[in-house]
C-alpha positions in Angstrom: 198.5 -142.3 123.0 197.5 -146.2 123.0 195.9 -147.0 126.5 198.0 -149.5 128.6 196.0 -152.8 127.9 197.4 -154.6 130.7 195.5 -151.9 133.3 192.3 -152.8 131.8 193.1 -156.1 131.7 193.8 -156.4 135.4 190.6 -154.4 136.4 188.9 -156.8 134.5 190.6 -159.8 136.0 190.2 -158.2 139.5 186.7 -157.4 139.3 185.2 -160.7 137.3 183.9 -162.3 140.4 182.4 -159.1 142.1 178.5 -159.6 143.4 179.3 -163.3 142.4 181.7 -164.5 145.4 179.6 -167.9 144.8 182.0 -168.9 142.1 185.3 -168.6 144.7 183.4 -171.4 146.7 185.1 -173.9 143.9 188.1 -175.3 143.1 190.4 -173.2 141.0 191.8 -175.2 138.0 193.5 -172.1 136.2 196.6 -173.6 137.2 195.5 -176.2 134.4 194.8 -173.7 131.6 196.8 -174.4 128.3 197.2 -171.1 126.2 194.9 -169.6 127.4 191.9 -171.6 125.7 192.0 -175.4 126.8 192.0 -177.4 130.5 194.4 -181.0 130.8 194.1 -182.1 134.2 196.1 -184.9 134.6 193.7 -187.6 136.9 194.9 -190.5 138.8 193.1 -193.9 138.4 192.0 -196.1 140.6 193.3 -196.6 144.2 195.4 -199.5 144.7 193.2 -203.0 146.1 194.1 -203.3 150.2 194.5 -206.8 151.2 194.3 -207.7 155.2 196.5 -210.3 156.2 197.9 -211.5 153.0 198.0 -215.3 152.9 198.7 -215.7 149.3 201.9 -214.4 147.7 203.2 -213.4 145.2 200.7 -210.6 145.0 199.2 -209.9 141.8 200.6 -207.0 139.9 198.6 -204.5 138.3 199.0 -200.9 136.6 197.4 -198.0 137.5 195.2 -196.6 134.5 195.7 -192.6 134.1 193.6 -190.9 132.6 193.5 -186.8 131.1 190.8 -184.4 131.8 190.5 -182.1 128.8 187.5 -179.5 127.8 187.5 -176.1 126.0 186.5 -172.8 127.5 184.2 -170.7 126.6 184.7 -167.5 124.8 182.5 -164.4 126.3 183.2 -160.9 124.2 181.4 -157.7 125.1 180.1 -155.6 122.2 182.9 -152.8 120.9 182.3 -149.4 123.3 183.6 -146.0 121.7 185.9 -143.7 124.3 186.1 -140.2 122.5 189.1 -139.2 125.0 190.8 -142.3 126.3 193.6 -140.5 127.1 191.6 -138.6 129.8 190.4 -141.8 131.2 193.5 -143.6 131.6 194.2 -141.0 134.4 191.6 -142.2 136.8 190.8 -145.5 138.7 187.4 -144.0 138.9 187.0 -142.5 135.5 187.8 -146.3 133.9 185.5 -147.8 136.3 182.3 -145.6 135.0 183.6 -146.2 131.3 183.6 -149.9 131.3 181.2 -150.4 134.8 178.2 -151.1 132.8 180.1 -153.9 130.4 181.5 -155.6 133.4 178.8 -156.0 135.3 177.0 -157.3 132.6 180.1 -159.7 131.6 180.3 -160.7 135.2 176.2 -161.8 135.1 176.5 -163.6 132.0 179.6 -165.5 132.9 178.0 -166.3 136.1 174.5 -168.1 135.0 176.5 -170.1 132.5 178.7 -171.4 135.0 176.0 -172.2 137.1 174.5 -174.4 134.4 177.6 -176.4 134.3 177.5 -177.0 138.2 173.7 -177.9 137.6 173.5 -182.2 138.3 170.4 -183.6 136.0 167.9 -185.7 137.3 169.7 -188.2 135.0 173.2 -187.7 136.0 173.3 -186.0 139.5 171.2 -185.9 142.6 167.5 -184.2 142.3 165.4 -183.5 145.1 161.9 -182.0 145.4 160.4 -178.6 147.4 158.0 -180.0 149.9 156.3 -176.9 151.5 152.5 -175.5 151.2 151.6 -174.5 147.7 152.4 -171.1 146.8 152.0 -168.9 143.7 154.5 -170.0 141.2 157.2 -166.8 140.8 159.5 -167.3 137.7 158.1 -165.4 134.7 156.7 -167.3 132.1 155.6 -169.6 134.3 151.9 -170.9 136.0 150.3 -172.2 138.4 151.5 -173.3 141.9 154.7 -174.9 143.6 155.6 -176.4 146.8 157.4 -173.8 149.3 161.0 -174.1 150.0 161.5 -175.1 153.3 163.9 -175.9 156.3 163.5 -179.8 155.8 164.2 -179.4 152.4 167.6 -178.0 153.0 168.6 -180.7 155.6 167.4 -183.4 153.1 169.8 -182.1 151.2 172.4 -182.3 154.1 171.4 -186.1 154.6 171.9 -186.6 150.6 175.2 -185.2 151.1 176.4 -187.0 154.4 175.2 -190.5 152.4 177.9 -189.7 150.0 180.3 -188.7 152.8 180.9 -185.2 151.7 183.3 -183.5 154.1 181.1 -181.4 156.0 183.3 -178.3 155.6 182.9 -176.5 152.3 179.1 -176.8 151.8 177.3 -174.0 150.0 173.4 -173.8 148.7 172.8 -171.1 146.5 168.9 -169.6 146.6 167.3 -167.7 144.6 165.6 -164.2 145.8 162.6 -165.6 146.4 163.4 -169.2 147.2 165.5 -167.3 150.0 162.8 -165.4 151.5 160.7 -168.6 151.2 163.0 -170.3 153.6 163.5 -167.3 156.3 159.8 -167.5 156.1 159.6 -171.1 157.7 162.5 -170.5 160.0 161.8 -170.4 163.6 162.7 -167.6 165.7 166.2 -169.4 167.0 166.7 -171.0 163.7 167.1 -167.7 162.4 169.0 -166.2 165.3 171.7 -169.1 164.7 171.5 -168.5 161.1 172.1 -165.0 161.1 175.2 -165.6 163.3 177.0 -166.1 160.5 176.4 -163.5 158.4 179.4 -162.5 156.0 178.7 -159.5 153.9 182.7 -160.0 152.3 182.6 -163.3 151.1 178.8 -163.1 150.2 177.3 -165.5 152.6 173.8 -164.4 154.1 174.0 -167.6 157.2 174.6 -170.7 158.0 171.9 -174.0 158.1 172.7 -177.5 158.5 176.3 -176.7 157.7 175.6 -175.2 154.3 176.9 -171.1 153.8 173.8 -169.7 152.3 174.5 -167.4 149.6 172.0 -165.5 147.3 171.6 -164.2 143.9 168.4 -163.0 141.9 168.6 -166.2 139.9 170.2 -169.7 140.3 168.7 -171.9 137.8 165.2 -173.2 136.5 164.6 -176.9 135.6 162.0 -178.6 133.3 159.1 -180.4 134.9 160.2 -184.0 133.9 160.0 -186.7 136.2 163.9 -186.2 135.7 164.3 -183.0 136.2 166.6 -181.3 133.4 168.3 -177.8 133.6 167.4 -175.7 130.9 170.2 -173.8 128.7 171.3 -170.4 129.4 169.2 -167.6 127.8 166.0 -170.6 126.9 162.8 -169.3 127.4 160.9 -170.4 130.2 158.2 -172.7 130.0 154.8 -173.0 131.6 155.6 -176.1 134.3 159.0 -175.3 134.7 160.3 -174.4 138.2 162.8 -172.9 140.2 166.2 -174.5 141.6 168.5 -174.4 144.6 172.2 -175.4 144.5 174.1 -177.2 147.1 177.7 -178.2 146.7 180.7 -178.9 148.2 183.9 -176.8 147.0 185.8 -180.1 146.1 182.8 -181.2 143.7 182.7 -178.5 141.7 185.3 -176.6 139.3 186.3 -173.0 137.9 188.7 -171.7 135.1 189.7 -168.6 134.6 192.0 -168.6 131.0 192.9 -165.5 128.3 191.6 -162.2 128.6 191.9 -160.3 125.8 191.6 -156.5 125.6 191.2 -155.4 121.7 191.8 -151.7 120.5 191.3 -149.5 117.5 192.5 -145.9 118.2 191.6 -142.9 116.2 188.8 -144.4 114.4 188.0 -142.2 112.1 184.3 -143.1 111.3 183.5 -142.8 115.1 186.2 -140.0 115.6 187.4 -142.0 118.9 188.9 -145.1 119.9 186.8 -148.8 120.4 187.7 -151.3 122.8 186.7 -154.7 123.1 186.9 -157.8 125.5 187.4 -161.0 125.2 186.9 -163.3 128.2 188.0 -167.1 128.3 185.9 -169.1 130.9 184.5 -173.0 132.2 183.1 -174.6 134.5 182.2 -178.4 135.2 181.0 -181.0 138.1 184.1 -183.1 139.3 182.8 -186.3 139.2 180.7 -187.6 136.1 178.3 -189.1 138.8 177.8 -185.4 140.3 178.7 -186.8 144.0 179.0 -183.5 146.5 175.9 -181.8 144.3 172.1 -181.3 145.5 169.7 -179.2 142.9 166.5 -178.7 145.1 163.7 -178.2 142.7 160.4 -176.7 142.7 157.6 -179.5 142.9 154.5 -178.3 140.9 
């Protein structure tokens, strides 16, 4: 009996952004999505010129310029897993969730840290600012010597950058590293954290509130070289010596997600595994907004 790939499908669909509720703090451009593969976001050109007490008429006429927003998404396909008895599985919420629990999760991390890079401004291209804190033991792997200490001020430096660009206040995330994160709490004051921890939100993944940012936490953000513009490095590149760790700030309108095909594959009654191998397929992307990364703070490590 073939297993109902639109089940599966679903689960995955349902359970993509589970232990990553980060990526929901985005705009959704699935909407977008064209078969499945490719985002065209029609975008508007320039607002029209406002002119205060006209004195001179006729007014010139112009024409707005349109433009299309167009990239690929990413393909990410889990390694074929062998069910000797599908048709036992199919029976059980809790039976597929153990089969393909390991696989997700792991699809879910990968899809995650990649999506992370895209959101990631450059020191070239977005907006870069530096740890200040006392120097502490550097803690990414692969890594030496010391770093300045994340700290409160750090955080609402990055509030100022934003309020320069007039972000809207509402919206604003930072995303912190497990360490970075206790790093911070460490330099909290007493009513600092008592206000912070007011707005704890185990649903949606959000740990507090500072200086109008939702803190949220994951084992990893993202690591930048130690350039005097700071670069983020690839996903999956080893680390180097002087690179350091990085915390994300963003606004939900700066920064983009889309979801497009997912693809469950099946080979039943295979006889050289005497059982049936499944597959998936996963389309994904990500990008910043704005090609001048407004509504984006990376706070990185100083060495």
């Amino acid at each position: 009996m073939a297993i109902q790939k639109e089940i599966w499908q679903d689960h995955i669909e349902g359970n993509l952004f589970k232990n990553n509720e980060f990526l929901l703090a985005s705009t959704d451009a699935g909407q977008y999505v064209l078969q499945g593969k490719v985002v065209h976001i029609p975008q508007a050109g320039a607002l029209a010129t406002i002119v205060k007490n006209r004195s001179s008429i006729p007014a010139t006429v112009v024409q707005r310029g349109d433009t299309d927003v167009t990239y690929t998404l990413d393909e990410y396909t889990t390694d074929p897993i062998l069910i000797p008895n599908a048709e036992t599985f199919e029976l059980s919420y809790n039976k597929r969730e153990s089969v393909l629990g390991e696989y997700e999760s792991s699809l879910r991390q990968t899809v995650a840290d990649n999506l992370l890079i895209d959101w990631c401004p450059t020191g070239s291209t977005g907006t870069v600012i530096r740890t200040t804190g006392a120097n502490t033991a550097t803690h990414l792997a692969g890594t030496t010597g010391t770093r300045k200490k994340f700290t409160v001020n750090d955080l609402k430096n990055a509030q100022l950058q934003l309020n320069k660009q007039n972000i809207p206040m509402e919206g604003r995330y930072a995303l912190i590293s497990a360490d970075m994160f206790q790093q911070l709490t460490d330099d909290m004051s007493a009513t600092q954290y008592r206000d912070f921890s007011a707005a704890y939100d185990v649903k949606d993944g959000i740990l507090g509130r500072l200086f109008g940012f939702n803190i949220m936490m994951r084992g990893g953000v993202a690591t930048y070289t130690n350039d005097a513009a700071p670069v983020v490095n690839p996903y999956g590149a080893s680390a180097a010596v002087t690179d350091n760790d990085g915390v994300l700030c963003w606004q939900v309108g700066a920064v983009e997600r889309a979801l497009g095909q997912i693809t469950f594959f099946e080979r039943i009654g295979d006889p050289t595994f005497y059982g049936d191998v499944y597959s998936v397929s996963v389309r994904m992307g990500a990008r910043m907004r704005r090609s001048d990364a407004k509504g984006i703070i990376a706070i990185v490590q100083a060495a």
